[in-house]
LOFI-868227 format. One line per 5 residues: number of its first residue (from 1); for each residue y, z, x of C-alpha. Coordinates in pm, whole numbers, plus 32768, in hexadecimal, padded with zeros to 4 digits. Last residue first. Example, Ala and Ser with C-alpha at 12.3 -4.5 7.8 and 13.67 -1.06 7.14 Angstrom:
// residues 2
2> 7F96 82CA 8557  7E3E 830C 84CE
This chain:
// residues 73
73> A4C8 A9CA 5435  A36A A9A3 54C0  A25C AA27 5405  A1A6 A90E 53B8  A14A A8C5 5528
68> A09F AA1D 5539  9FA1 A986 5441  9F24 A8C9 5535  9F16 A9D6 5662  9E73 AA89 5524
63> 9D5E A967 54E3  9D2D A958 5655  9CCA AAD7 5657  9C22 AACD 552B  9B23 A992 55E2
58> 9B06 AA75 571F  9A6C ABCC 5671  9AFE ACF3 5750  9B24 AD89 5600  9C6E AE3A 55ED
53> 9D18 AD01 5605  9CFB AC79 5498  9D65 ADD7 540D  9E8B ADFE 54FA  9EFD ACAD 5487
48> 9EFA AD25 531F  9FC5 AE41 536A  A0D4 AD78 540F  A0FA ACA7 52EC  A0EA ADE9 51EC
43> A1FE AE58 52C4  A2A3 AD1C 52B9  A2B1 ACF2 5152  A1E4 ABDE 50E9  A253 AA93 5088
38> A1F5 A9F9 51D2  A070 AA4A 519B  A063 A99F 5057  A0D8 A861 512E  9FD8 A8BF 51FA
33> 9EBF A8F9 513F  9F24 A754 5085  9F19 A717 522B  9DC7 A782 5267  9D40 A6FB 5127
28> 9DC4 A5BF 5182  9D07 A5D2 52DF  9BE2 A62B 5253  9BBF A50B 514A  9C3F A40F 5276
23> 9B0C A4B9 5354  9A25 A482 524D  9A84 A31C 523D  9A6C A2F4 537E  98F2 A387 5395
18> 9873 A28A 5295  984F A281 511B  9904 A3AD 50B7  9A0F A387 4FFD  9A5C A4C7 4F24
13> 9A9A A4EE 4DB3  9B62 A597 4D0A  9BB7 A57D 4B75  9C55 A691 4A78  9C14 A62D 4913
8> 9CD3 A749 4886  9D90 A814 49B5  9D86 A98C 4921  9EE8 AA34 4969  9EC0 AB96 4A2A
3> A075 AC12 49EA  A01E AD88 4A0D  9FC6 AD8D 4B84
């Protein structure tokens, strides 16, 4: 990655004052990932899934039947 470009006065922040708006923050994080997700090549796509499935961990698994939806063409 030669082109790293430093963000000057960069700002986040994160809502968090009850449980819905936590969930809203996830859920937009979810779908910024897969928006990234859809501009990979599909091997890297496919390897990614593997990764999230090779766990037997219940929340990755959800998160890649998610992120499966990206992949559509």
């Amino acid at each position: 990655m030669a082109d790293i470009h430093h963000i000057e006065n960069l700002k986040l922040g994160t809502n968090c004052n009850d449980v819905k708006d936590v969930a809203t923050e996830v859920t937009a994080m979810k779908l910024a990932l897969g928006l990234l997700f859809a501009r990979l090549p599909d091997a890297d796509k496919n390897q990614f899934l593997i990764e999230l499935t090779q766990y037997d961990f219940p929340p990755f698994e959800k998160l890649a039947t998610e992120l499966k939806q990206f992949a559509q063409k």
